[in-house]
N, C-alpha and C positions, 0 to 999 in steps of 0.2 A: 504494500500500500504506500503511497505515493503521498508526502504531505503536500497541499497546495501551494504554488506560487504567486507572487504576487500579496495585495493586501487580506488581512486575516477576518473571515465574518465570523464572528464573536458571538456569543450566549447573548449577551444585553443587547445586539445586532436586532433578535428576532422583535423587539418590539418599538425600535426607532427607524427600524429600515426598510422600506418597500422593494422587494425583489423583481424583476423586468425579465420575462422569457421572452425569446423570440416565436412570432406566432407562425408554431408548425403545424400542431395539429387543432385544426379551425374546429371542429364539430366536437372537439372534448375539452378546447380552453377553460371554459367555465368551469367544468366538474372537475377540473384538474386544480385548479384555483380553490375551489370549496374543497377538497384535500389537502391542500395544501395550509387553507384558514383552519382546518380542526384542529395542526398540529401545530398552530403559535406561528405560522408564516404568512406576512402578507405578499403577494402574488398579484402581480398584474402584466398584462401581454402588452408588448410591445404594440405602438401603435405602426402602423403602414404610413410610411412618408414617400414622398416623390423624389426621383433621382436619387435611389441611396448608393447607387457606385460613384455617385461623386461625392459622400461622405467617406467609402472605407477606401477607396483607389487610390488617395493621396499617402495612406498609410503601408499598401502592400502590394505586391506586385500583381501585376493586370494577369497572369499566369494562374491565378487561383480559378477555383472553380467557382460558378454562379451561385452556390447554397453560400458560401464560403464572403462572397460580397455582398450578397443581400443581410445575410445577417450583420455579420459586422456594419452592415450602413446604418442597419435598426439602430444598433448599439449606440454608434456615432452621432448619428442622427438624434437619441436622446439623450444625450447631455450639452448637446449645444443648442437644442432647443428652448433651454429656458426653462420648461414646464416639470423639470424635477431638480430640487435640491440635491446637489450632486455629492453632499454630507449625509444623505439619507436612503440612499440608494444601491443596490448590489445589486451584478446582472449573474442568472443561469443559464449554462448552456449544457445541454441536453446532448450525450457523448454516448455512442456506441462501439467506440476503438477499430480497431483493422484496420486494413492497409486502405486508406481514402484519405485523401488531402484535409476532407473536414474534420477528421478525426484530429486534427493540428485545431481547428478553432479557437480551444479552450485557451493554450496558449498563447495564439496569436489574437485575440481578444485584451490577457493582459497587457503583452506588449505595445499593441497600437494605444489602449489608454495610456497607458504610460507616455508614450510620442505626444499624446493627445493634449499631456500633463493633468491625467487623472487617475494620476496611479493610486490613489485612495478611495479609490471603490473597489470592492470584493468583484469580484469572480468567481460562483461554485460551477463545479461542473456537477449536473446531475447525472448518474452513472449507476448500473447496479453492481459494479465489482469493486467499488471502496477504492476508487481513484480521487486522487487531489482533495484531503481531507479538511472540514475547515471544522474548528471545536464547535462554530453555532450553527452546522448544520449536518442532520442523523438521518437516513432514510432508514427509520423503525418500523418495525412489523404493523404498526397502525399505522403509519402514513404509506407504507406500501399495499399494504390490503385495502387501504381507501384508494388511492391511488389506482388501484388495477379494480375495482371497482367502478371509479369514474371510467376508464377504456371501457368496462362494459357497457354502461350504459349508453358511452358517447357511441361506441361500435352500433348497437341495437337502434338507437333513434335517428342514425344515420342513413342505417340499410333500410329502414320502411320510410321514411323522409324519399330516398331516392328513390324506393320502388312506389309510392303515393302519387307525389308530385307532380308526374308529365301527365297523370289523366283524373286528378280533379276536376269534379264540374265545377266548383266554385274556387275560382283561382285567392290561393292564401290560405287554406285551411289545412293543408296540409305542412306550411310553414309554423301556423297559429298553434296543432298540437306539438308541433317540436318546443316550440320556444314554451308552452306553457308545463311542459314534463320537463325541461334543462332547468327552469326557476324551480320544481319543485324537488327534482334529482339533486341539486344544487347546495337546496335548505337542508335537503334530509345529509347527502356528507356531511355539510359542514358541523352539523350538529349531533352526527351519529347515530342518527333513527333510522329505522328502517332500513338497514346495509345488513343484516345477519345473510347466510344462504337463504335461510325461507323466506324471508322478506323479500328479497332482491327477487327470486324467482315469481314470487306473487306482484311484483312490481313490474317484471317481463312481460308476463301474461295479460295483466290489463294495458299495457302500452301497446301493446301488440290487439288487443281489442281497441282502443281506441283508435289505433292509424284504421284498422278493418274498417270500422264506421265510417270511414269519409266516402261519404258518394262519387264514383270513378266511372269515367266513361269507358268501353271499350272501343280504341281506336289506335289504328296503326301507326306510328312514327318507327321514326330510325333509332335504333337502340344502342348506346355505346358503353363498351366498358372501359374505365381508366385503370394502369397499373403503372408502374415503372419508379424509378429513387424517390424514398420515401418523403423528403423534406419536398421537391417541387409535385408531388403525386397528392399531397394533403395542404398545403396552405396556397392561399389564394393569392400571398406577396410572390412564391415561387412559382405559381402557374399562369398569374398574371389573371387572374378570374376566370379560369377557365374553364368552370360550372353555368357561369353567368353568359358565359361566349354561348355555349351548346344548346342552355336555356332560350335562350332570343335565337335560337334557331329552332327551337322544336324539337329536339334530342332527348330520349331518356337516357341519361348516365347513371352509371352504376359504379364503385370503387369498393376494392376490398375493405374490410376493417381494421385495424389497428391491429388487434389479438394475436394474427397469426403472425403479424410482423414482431411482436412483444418473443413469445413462442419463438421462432426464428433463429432471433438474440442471443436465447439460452441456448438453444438447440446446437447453433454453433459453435459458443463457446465450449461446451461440453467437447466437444467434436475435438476444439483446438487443447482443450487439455487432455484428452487423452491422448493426442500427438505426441502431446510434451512430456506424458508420463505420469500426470497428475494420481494418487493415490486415490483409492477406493471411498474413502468418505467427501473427497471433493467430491466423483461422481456422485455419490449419492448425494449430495445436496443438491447439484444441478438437477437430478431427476426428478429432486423433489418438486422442484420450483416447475418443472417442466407440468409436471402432473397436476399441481395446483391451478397452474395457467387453463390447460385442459379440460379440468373440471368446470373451470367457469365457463369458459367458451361450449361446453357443451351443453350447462344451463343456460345460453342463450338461445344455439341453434334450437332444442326442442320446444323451446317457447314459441320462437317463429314458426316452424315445422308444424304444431299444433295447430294453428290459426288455420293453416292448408290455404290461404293466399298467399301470403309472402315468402320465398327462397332465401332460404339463411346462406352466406357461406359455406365453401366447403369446410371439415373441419381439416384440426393440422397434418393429420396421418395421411385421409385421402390427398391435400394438397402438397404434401410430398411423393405420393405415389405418381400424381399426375404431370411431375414433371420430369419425374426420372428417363420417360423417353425423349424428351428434347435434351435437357442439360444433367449431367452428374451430381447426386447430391451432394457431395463433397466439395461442389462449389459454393461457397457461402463467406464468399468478400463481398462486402457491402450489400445490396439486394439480392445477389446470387441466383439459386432458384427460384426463388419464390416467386420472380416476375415471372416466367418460366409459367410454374402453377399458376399463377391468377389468371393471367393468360387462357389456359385450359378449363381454368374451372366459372371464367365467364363469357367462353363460348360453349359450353356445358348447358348454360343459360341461356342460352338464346341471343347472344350478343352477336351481332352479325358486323362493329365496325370495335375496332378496339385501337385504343391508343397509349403508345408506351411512349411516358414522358420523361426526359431527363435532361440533365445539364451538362451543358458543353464545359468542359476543362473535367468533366468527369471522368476518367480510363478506367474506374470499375463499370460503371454505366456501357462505355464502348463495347467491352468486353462481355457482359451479362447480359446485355439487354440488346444492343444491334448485331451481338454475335451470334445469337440464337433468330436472329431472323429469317435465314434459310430452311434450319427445321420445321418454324411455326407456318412457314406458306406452303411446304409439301406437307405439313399434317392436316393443315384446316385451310384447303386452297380456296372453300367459296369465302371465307373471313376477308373485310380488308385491315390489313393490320399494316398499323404505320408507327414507326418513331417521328416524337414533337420533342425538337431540342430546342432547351432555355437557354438565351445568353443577354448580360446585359447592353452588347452591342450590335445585336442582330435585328436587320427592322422588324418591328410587329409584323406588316404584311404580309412577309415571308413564313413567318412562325404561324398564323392564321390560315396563309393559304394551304400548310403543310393543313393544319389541322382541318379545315375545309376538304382534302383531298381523302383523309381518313374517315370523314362519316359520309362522303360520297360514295359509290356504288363501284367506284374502280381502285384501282393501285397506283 
């Protein structure tokens, strides 16, 4: 374990200081925030500012990848904004390690404040393997069990949000029951009600009744699925809104959830320590954690499964089974198989245009995700399946038309 670099967030931190994430995962920010308020931390997401590689480009080289300048612009971008006390403030950055440029972040985070001449703001990195340690901050079995609580429910109100929304007859209701179960998912972490398993499952069950109640038309659109690196696949600063693009075209989009990326994480690590030799009780802890993940995501799939409208995700066993004949599981730098599987398991569904989105300066991305695209068009040749690359200096037009070419009818 690694002690953290840079300035130290302190015990007496957690209640003078406002901590700043960058916003990755849009559909669970809030529920991750209310886990994070039950355990003495205040949490707030970074806001979206305009032109942020002209905030972090002056600090590092234009060689980085695009997760790698958006974020750091966030960073940058709020402390010279004015709108936070730059004495009260500590930023998180959210570290999955392996061989990926962004996996440098956390680092090069401190250093540019420091360039910045803010070297007196904290830096944690949020991490599940007890990297860069700081005394005023624990990820404790209660902040993790809430924690992996909030992915579920952000996971479940996402997947019937997306499978709702393109055929409401009254446009907004299907927006209206998300946001009114996020306030009340919200209240119950932060305060600790209602999170046991039996709760949580009788809270699937009726969310999963309520999305069923919205009146839906039957009518045909173009149906897309999204997969591809996780930071520009979930937040709307990395994809550029590209919910909202597909939306003003009449698209249903679909995106895996969170869970099996979570799953994934462990799944790999495990993998890499038994490479390394790791002892029998390591393994068994990763198992454990692996199993725990499993369980919940399985109380979610049969909540939705019951309803018999809505399609849960595959779970994680099948979605590694379904990727083994395009890519080796054994691959698991950065997104590895798994784009691989989602791929599979959302033309499994009926997705008939799929779009794998990723950022330029990314070479796990190149490798994982455009390298497997000769398998995927000799396995599912009526699919159109396209790569949409992010970069901060690429025109829109370009990036739209690619995405325009993928929910059209050709290649």
């Amino acid at each position: 374990m690694k002690k953290a670099g840079g300035a130290e967030f302190t015990k007496a931190m957690r209640a003078t200081h406002t901590i700043l994430l960058p916003d990755m995962l849009h559909y669970h920010n809030a529920l991750l925030q209310a886990a994070f308020a039950s355990c003495g931390y205040h949490v707030e997401i970074l806001p979206e500012e305009k032109n942020l590689p002209d905030y972090s480009l002056p600090f590092i080289s234009s060689d980085y990848c695009f997760p790698t300048v958006l974020i750091l612009g966030q960073v940058l971008a709020a402390v010279q904004s004015g709108r936070f006390r730059t004495d009260r403030i500590a930023f998180m950055e959210p570290q999955t390690g392996g061989a990926c440029r962004a996996g440098n972040i956390y680092n090069l985070m401190i250093e540019s404040l420091k360039k910045a001449g803010y070297s007196q703001i904290p830096v944690i990195s949020l991490n599940a393997f007890g990297q860069y340690r700081h005394e005023g901050f624990t990820i404790t079995p209660k902040l993790l069990s809430r924690a992996v609580a909030a992915v579920c429910f952000g996971d479940l109100l996402m997947t019937l949000y997306q499978q709702v929304r393109p055929y409401e007859r009254k446009k907004g209701e299907a927006g209206a029951c998300w946001e009114r179960w996020n306030r009340k998912l919200c209240e119950n972490i932060r305060n600790g009600k209602n999170i046991s398993k039996k709760k949580r499952k009788e809270q699937y069950r009726q969310i999963v009744r309520d999305f069923a109640m919205i009146p839906v038309e039957d009518r045909k659109i173009r149906r897309v699925g999204i997969t591809g690196e996780i930071y520009i696949k979930f937040s709307p600063v990395g994809n550029a809104h590209l919910e909202q693009f597909l939306e003003e075209r009449d698209c249903a989009y679909r995106m895996g959830g969170f869970i099996n990326y979570a799953i994934y994480i462990v799944d790999s690590e495990l993998e890499n320590q038994k490479l390394c030799g790791a002892g029998k009780m390591v393994q068994k802890a990763y198992d454990a954690v692996i199993r725990y993940l499993i369980r919940m995501q399985q109380d979610i799939n049969r909540s939705i499964a019951e309803g018999k409208r809505f399609l849960p995700d595959a779970d994680f066993a099948k979605m590694k089974e379904m990727a083994m004949p395009i890519i080796s599981k054994g691959c698991h730098t950065g997104d590895g198989w798994l784009v691989a599987a989602e791929v599979a398991d959302l033309v499994e569904k009926g997705y008939e245009s799929i779009l794998i989105v990723h950022p330029f300066g990314c070479l796990v991305s190149h490798v994982c995700e455009r390298g497997i695209m000769k398998k995927l068009h000799e396995r599912y040749p009526d699919v159109n399946i396209q790569t949409v690359e992010y970069d901060y200096d690429s025109a829109r037009t370009l990036r739209e038309s690619r995405i325009l070419l993928g929910i059209s009818g050709g290649r």
